[in-house]
PDB file of the backbone (N, CA, C, O) and the ligand in Angstrom, with CONECT records:
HET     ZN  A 101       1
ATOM      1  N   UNK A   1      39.275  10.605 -16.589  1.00  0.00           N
ATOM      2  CA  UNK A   1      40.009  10.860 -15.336  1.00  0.00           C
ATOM      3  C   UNK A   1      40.121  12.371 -15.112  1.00  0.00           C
ATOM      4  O   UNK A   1      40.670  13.139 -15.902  1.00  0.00           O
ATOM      5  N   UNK A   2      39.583  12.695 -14.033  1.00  0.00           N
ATOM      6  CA  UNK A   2      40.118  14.313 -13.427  1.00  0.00           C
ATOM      7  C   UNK A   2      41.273  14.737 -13.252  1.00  0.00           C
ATOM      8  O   UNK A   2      42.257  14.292 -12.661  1.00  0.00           O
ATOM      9  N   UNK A   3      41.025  15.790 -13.916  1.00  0.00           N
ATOM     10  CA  UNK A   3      42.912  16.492 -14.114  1.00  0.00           C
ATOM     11  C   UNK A   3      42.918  17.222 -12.822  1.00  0.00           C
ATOM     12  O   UNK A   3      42.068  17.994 -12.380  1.00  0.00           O
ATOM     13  N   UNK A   4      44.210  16.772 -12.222  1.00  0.00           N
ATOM     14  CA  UNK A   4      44.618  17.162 -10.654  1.00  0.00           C
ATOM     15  C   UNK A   4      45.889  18.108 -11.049  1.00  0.00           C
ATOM     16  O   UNK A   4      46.610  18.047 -12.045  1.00  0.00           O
ATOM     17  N   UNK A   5      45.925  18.975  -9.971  1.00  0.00           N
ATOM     18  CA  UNK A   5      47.337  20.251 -10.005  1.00  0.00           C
ATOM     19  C   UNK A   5      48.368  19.595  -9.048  1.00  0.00           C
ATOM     20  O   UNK A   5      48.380  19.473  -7.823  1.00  0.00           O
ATOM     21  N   UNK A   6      49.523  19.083 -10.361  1.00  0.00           N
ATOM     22  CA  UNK A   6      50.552  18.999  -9.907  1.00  0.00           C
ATOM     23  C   UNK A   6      51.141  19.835  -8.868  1.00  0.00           C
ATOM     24  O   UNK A   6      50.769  20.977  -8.598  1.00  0.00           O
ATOM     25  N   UNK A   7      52.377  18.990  -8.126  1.00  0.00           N
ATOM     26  CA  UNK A   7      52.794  20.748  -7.383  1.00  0.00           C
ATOM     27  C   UNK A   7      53.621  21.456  -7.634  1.00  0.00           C
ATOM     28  O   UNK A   7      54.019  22.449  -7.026  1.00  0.00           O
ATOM     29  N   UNK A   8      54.219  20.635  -9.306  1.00  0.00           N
ATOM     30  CA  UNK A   8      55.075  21.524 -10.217  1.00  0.00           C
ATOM     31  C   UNK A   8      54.234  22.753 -10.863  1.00  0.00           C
ATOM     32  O   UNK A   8      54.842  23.581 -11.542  1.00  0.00           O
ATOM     33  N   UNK A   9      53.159  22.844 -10.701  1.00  0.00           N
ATOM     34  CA  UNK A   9      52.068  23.078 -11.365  1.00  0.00           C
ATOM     35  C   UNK A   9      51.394  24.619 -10.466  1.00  0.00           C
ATOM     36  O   UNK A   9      51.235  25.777 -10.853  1.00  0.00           O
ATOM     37  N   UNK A  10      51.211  24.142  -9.549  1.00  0.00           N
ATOM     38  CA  UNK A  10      50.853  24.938  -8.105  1.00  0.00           C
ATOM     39  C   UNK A  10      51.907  25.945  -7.885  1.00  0.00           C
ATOM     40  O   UNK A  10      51.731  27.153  -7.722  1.00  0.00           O
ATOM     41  N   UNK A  11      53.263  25.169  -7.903  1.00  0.00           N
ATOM     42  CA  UNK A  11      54.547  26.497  -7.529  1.00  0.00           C
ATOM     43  C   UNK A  11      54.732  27.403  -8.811  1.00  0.00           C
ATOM     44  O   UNK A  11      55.319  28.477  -8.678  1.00  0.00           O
ATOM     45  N   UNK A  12      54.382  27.115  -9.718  1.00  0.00           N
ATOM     46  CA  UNK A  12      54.374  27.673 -11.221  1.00  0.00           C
ATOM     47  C   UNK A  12      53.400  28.758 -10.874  1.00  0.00           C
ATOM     48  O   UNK A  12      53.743  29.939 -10.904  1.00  0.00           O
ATOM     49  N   UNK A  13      52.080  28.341 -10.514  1.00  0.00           N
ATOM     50  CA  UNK A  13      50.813  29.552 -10.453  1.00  0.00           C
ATOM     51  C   UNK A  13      51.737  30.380  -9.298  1.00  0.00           C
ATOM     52  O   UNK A  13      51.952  31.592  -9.348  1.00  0.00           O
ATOM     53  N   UNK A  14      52.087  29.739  -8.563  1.00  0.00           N
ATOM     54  CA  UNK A  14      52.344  30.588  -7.211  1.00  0.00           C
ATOM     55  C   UNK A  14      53.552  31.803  -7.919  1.00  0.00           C
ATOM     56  O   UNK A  14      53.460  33.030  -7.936  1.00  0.00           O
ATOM     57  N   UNK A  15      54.697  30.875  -8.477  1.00  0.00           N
ATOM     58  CA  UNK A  15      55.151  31.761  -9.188  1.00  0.00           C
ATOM     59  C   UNK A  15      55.195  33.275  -9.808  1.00  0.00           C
ATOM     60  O   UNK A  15      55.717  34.365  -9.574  1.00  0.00           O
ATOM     61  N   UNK A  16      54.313  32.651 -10.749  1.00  0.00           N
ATOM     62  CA  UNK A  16      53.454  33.657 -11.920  1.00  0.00           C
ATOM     63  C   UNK A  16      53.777  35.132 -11.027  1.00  0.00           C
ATOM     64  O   UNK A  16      54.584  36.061 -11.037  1.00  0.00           O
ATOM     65  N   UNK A  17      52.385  34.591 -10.146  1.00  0.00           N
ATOM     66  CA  UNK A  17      51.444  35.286  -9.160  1.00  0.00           C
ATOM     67  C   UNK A  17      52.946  36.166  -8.044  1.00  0.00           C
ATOM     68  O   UNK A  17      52.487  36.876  -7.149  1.00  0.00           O
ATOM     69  N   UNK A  18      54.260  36.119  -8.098  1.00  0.00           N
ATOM     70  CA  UNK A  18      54.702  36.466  -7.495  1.00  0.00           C
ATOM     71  C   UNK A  18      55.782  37.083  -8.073  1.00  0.00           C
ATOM     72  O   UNK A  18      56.652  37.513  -7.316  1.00  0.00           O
ATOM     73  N   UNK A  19      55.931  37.244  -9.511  1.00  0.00           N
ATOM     74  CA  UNK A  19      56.746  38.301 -10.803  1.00  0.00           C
ATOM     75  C   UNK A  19      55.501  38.907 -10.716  1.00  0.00           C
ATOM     76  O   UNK A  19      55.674  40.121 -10.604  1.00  0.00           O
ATOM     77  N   UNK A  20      54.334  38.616 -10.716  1.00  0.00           N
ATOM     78  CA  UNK A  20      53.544  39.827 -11.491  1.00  0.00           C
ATOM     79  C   UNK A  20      53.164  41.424 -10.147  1.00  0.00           C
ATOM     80  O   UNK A  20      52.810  42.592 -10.306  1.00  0.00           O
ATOM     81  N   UNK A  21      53.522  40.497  -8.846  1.00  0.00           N
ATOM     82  CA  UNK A  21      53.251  41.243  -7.695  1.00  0.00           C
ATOM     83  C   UNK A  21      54.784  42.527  -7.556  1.00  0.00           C
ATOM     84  O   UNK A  21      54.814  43.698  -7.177  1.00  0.00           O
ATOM     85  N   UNK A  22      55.896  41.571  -8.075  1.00  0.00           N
ATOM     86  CA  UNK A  22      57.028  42.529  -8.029  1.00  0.00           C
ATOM     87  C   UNK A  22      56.957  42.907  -9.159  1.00  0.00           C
ATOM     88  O   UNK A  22      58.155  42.909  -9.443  1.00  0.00           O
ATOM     89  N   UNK A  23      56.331  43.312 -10.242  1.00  0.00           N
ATOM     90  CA  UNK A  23      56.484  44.172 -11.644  1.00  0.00           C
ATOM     91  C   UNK A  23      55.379  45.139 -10.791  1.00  0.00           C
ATOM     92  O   UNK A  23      56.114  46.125 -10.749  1.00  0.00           O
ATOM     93  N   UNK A  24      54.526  45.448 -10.295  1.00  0.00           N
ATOM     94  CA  UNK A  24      53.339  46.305  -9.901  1.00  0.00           C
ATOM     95  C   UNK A  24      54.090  46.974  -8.764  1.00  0.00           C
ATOM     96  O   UNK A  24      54.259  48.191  -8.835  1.00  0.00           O
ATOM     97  N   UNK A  25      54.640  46.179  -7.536  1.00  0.00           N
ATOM     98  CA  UNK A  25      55.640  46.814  -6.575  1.00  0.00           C
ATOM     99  C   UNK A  25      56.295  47.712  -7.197  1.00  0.00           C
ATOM    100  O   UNK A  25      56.136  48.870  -6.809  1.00  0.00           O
ATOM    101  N   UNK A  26      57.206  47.456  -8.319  1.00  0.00           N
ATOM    102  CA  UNK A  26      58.695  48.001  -8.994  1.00  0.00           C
ATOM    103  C   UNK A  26      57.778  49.052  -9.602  1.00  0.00           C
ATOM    104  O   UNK A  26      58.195  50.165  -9.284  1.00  0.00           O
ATOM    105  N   UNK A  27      56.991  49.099 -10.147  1.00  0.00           N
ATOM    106  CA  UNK A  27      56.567  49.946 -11.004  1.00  0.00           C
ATOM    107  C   UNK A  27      55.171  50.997  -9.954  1.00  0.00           C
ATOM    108  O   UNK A  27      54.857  52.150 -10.251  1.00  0.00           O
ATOM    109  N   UNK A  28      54.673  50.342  -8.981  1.00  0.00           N
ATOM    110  CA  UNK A  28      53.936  51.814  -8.700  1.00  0.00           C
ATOM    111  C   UNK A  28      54.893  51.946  -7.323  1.00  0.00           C
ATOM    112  O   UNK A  28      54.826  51.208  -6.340  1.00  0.00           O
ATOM    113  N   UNK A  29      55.435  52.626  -7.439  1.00  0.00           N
ATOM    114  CA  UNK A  29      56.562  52.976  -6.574  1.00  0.00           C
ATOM    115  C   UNK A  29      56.700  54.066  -5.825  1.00  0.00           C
ATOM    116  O   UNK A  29      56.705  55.069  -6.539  1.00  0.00           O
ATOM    117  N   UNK A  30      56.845  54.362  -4.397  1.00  0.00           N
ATOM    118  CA  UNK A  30      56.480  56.056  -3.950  1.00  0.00           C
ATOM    119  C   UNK A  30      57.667  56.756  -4.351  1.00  0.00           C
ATOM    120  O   UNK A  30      58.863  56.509  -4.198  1.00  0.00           O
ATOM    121  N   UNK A  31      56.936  57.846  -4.993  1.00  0.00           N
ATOM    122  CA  UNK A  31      57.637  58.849  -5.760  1.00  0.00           C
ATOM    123  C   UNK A  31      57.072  60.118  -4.867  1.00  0.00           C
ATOM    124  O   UNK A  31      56.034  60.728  -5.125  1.00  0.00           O
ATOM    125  N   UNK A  32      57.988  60.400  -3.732  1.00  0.00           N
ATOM    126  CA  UNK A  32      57.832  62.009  -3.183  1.00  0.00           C
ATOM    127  C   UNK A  32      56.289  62.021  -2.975  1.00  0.00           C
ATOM    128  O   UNK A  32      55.466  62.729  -3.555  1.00  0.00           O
ATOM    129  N   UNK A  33      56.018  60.779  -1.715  1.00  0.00           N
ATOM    130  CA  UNK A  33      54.878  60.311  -1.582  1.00  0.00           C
ATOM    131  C   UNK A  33      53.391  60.270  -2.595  1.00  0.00           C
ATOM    132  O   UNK A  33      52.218  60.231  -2.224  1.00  0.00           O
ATOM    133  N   UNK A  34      53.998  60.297  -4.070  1.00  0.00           N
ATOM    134  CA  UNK A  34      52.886  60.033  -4.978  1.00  0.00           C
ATOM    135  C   UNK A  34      53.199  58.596  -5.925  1.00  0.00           C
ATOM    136  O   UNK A  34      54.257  58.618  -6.554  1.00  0.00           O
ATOM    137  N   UNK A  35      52.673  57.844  -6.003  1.00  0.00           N
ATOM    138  CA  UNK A  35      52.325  56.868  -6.741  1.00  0.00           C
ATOM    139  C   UNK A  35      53.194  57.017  -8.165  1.00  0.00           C
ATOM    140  O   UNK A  35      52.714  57.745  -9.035  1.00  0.00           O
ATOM    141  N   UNK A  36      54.386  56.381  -8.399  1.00  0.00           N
ATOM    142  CA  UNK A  36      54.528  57.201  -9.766  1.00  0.00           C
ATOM    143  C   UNK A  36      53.940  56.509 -11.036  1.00  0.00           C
ATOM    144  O   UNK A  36      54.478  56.625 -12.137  1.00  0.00           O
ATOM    145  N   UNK A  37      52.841  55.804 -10.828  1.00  0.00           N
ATOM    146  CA  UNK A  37      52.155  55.309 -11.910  1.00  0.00           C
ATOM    147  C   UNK A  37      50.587  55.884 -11.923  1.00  0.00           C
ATOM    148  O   UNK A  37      49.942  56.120 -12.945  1.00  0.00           O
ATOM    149  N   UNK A  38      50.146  56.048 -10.612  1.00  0.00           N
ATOM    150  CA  UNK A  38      49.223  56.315 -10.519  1.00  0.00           C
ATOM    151  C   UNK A  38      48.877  57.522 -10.156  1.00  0.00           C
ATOM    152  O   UNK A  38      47.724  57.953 -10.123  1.00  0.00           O
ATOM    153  N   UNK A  39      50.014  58.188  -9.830  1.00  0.00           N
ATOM    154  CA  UNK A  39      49.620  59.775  -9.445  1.00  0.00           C
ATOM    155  C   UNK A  39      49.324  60.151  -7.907  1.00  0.00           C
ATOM    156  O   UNK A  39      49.764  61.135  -7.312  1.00  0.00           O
ATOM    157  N   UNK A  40      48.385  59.032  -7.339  1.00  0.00           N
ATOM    158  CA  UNK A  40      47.934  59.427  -6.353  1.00  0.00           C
ATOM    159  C   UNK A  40      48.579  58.965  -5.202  1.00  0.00           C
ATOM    160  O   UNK A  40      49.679  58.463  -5.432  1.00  0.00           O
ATOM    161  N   UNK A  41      48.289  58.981  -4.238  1.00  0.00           N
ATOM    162  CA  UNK A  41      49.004  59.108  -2.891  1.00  0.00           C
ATOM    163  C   UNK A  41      49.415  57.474  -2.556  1.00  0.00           C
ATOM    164  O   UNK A  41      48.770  56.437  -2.709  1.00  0.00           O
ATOM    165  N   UNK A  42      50.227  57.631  -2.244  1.00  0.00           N
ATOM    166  CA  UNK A  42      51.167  55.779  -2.164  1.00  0.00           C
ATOM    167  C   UNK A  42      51.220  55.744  -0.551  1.00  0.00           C
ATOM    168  O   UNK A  42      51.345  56.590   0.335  1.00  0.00           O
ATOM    169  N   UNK A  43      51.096  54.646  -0.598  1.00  0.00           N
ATOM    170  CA  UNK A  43      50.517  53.535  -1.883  1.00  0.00           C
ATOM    171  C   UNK A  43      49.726  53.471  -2.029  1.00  0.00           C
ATOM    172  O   UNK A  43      48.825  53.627  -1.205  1.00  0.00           O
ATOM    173  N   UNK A  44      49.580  53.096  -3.638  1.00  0.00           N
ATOM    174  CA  UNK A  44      47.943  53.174  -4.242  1.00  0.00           C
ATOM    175  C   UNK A  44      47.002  52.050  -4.100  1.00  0.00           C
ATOM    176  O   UNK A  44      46.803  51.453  -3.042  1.00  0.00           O
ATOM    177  N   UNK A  45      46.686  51.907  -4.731  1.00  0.00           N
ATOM    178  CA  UNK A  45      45.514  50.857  -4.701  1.00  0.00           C
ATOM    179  C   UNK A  45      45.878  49.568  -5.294  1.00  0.00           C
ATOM    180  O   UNK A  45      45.364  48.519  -4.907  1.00  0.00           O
ATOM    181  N   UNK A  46      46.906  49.637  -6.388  1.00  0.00           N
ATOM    182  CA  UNK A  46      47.516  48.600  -6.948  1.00  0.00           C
ATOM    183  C   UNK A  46      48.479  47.950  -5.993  1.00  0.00           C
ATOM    184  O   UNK A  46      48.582  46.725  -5.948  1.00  0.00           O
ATOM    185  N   UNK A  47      49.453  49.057  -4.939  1.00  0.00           N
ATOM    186  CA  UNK A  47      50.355  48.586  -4.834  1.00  0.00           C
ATOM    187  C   UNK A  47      49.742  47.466  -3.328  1.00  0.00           C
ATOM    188  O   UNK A  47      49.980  46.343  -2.883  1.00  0.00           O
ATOM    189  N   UNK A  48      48.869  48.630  -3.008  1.00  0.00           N
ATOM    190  CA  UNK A  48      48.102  47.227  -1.570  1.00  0.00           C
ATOM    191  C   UNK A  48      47.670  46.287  -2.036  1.00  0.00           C
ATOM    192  O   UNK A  48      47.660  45.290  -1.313  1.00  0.00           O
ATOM    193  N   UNK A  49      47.340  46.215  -2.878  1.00  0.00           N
ATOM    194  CA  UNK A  49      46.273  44.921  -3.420  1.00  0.00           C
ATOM    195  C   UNK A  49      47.561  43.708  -4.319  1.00  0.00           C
ATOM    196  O   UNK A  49      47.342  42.512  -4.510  1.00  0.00           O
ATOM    197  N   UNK A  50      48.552  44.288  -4.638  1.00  0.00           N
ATOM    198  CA  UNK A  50      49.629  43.247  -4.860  1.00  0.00           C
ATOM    199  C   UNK A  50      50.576  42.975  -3.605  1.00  0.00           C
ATOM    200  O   UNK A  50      51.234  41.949  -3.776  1.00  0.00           O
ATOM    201  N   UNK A  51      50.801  43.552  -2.508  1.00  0.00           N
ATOM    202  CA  UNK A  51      51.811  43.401  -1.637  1.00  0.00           C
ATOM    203  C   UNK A  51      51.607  42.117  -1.231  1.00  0.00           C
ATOM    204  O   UNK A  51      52.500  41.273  -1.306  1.00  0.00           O
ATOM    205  N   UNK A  52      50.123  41.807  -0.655  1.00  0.00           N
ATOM    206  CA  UNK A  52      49.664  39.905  -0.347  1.00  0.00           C
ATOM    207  C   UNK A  52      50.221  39.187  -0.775  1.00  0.00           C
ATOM    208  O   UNK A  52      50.810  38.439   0.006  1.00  0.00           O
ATOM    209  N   UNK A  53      50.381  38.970  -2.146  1.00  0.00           N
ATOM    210  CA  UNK A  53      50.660  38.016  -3.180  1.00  0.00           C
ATOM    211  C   UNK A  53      51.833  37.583  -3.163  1.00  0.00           C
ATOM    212  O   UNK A  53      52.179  36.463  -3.537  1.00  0.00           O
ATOM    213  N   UNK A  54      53.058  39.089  -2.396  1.00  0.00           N
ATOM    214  CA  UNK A  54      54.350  38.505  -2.370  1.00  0.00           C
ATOM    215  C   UNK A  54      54.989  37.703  -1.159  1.00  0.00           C
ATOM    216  O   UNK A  54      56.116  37.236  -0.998  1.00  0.00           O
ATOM    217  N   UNK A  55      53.631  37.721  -0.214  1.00  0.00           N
ATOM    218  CA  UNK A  55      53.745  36.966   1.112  1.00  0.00           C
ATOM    219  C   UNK A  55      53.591  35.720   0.996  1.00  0.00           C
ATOM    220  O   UNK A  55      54.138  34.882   1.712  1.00  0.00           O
ATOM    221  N   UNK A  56      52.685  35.457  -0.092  1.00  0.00           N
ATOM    222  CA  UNK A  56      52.284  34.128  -0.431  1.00  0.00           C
ATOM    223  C   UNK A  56      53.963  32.754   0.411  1.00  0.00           C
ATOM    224  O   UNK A  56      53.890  31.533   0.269  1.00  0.00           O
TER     225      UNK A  56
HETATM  226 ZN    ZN A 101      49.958  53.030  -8.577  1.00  0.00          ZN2+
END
């Protein structure tokens, strides 16, 4: 039998996927318009590429 995704299962991934978007938010953070993880100009590249995830 094919293993199907619960939707206890689904809100769990969705979950995950939505602490790991606010630990990257919280942490590359504009610092006096620089990235304070990344240095470079904020938002960086991490922080666009996680902001989606928290729209989910
Ligand atoms: Zn960064």
């Amino acid at each position: 039998m094919a293993e199907t995704l619960t939707d206890d299962r689904v809100n769990a991934e969705i979950d995950a996927l939505h602490r790991l978007a606010a630990v990257v938010l919280h942490e590359h953070a504009n610092h006096h318009g620089l990235c304070a993880v990344c240095g470079c100009a904020f938002p960086c590249v991490r922080a666009v590429l996680a902001e989606p995830n928290l729209a989910l």
